[in-house]
N, C-alpha and C positions, 0 to 999 in steps of 0.2 A: 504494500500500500504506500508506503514512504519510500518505497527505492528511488525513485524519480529525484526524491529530493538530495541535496547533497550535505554531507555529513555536515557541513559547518552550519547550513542551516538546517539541522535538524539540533545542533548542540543549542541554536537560540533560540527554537522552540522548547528542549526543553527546561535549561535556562528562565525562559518565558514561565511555564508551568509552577517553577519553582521558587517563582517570586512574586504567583499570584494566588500561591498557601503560604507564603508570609516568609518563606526560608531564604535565605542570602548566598550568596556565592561570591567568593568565602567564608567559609561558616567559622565560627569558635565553639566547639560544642561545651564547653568546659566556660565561655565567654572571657577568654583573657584580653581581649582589646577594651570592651567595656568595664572587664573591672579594674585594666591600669588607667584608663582614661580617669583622670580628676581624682586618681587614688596612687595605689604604689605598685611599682615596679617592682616584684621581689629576682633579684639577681646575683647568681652566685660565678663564684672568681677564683680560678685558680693560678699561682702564680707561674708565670712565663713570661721572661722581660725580652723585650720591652715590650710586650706587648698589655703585658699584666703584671703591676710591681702593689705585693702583699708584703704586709707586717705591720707597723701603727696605724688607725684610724680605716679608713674605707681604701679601697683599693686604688691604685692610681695608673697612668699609661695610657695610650692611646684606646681601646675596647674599652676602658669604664667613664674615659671621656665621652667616647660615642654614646655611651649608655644612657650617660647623663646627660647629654645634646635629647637623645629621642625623648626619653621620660621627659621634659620639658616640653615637647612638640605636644606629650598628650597632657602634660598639665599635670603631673605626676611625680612621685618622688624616688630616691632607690632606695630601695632596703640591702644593703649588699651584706652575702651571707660567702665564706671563704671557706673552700677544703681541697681535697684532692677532685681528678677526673669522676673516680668513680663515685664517690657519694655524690656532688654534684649531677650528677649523672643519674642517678637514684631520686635524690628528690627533685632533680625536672618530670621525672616518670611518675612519679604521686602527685604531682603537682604544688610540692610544695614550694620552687621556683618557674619564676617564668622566661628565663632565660640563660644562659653559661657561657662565659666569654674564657680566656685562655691562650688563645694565640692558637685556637683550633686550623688545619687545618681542609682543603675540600676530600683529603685522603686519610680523613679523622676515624678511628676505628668503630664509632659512638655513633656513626649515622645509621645503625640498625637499632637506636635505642634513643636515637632524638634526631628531631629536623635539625638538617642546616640549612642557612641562609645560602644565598647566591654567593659566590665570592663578592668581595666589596671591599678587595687591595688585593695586591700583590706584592712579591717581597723574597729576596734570595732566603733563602733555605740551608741547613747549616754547611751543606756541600756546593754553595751557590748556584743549586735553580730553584728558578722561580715558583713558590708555594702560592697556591689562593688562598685569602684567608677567610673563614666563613666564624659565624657563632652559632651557640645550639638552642635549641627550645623543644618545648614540648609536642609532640606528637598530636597531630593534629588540629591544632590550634592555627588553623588557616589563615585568618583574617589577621591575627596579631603578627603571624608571619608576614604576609605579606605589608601591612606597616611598616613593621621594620627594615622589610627589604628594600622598602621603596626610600627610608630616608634612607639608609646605607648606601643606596645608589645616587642619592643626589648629593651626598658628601662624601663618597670614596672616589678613588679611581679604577674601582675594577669593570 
């Protein structure tokens, strides 16, 4: 019945369908864009310099600056929470974080256990080539994804 039509417009039909039962595309099933929006960020940090410099106070380096650029965009604050990959990694999967920065790699081992971001830099690597650098979040959380991809994109250079 639909074969005539061609995929892409059949993806806007049902697109169409799916936002006329109220559903969004990108969804946050979990809604993490609206509950950082005018609330907090909770993000965890592990150290990797310079990408991620821990020890006194909140994290510092360029990923927790970025953090602290977006969380502004939505009006939001950080709660920054510091450990290794894998707890980090653990509470992005319960959701007790919304996001994990580190100086992750796009060849990060953790992408079968969190989204990553689009690369959004690049940067020699410790044999000098070139690494993409992405950050993680929680699985599934679409919309907060794509958020942040998009300001990552207009202030990196990947």
């Amino acid at each position: 019945m639909l074969r005539w039509l061609r995929p892409s417009a059949v993806a806007v039909l049902v697109l169409a369908a799916l936002a006329g039962c109220g559903i969004t595309v990108p969804s946050d099933p979990e809604g993490t864009l609206d509950r950082v929006s005018g609330g907090m960020l909770r993000a965890g940090a592990t150290h990797h310099e310079p990408w991620v410099v821990t020890g006194v106070g909140d994290p510092a380096g360029d990923e927790p600056a970025l953090l602290e650029e977006f969380a502004a965009t939505l009006d939001a604050e950080v709660e920054w929470t510091v450990g290794n990959e894998e707890s980090l990694v653990a509470a992005l999967e319960r959701g007790d974080l919304d996001v994990v920065v580190g100086g992750f790699t796009d060849a990060t081992p953790w992408a079968d256990r969190a989204a990553t971001t689009v690369p959004y830099t690049e940067a020699p690597g410790p044999d000098g080539s070139p690494e993409k650098h992405v950050m993680l979040v929680r699985m599934g959380e679409n919309r907060f994804l794509v958020a942040l991809e998009e300001f990552l994109l207009e202030r990196g250079d990947g």
